[in-house]
C-alpha positions in Angstrom: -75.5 115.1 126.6 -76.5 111.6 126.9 -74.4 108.5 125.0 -74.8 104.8 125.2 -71.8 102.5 125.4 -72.6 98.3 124.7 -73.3 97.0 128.5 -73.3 100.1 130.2 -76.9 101.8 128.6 -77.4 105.3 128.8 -74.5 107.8 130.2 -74.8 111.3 130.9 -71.6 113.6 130.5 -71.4 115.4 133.7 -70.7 119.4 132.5 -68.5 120.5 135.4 -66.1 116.9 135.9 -66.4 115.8 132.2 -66.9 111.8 133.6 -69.8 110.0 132.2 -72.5 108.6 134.7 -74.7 105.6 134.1 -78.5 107.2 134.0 -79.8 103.3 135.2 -77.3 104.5 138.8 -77.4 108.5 139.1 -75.2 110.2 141.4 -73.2 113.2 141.4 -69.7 113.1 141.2 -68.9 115.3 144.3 -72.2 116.5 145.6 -70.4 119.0 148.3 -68.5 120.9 145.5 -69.8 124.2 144.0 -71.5 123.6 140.7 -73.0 126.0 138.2 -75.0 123.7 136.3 -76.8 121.7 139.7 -80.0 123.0 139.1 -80.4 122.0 136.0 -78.4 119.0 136.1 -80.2 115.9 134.9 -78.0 113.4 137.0 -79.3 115.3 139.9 -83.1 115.7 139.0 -82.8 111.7 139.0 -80.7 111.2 141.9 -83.4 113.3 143.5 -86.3 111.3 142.3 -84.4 108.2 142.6 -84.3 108.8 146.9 -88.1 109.9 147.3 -88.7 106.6 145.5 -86.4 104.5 147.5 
């Protein structure tokens, strides 16, 4: 679920913490833990992209 909040641009509502996450900056919350949804996760897919790129 994406939102936008004035200043902050688009979030993304991590599924397994519940805390919102700035698409413009993607990182997972606690990339060590055990999560369900990780392969499908859009905060990851971007985080992913994001380090190839950089």
């Amino acid at each position: 679920m994406t939102l936008e909040k004035s200043g902050e641009g688009k979030l993304y509502t991590c599924q397994r913490t519940k805390k919102e996450i700035p698409l413009s900056r993607p990182s997972c919350v606690d990339p060590k833990a055990y999560c369900k949804w990780r392969t499908a996760c859009p905060i990851n897919m971007l985080e992913k992209e994001a380090s190839r790129e950089g």
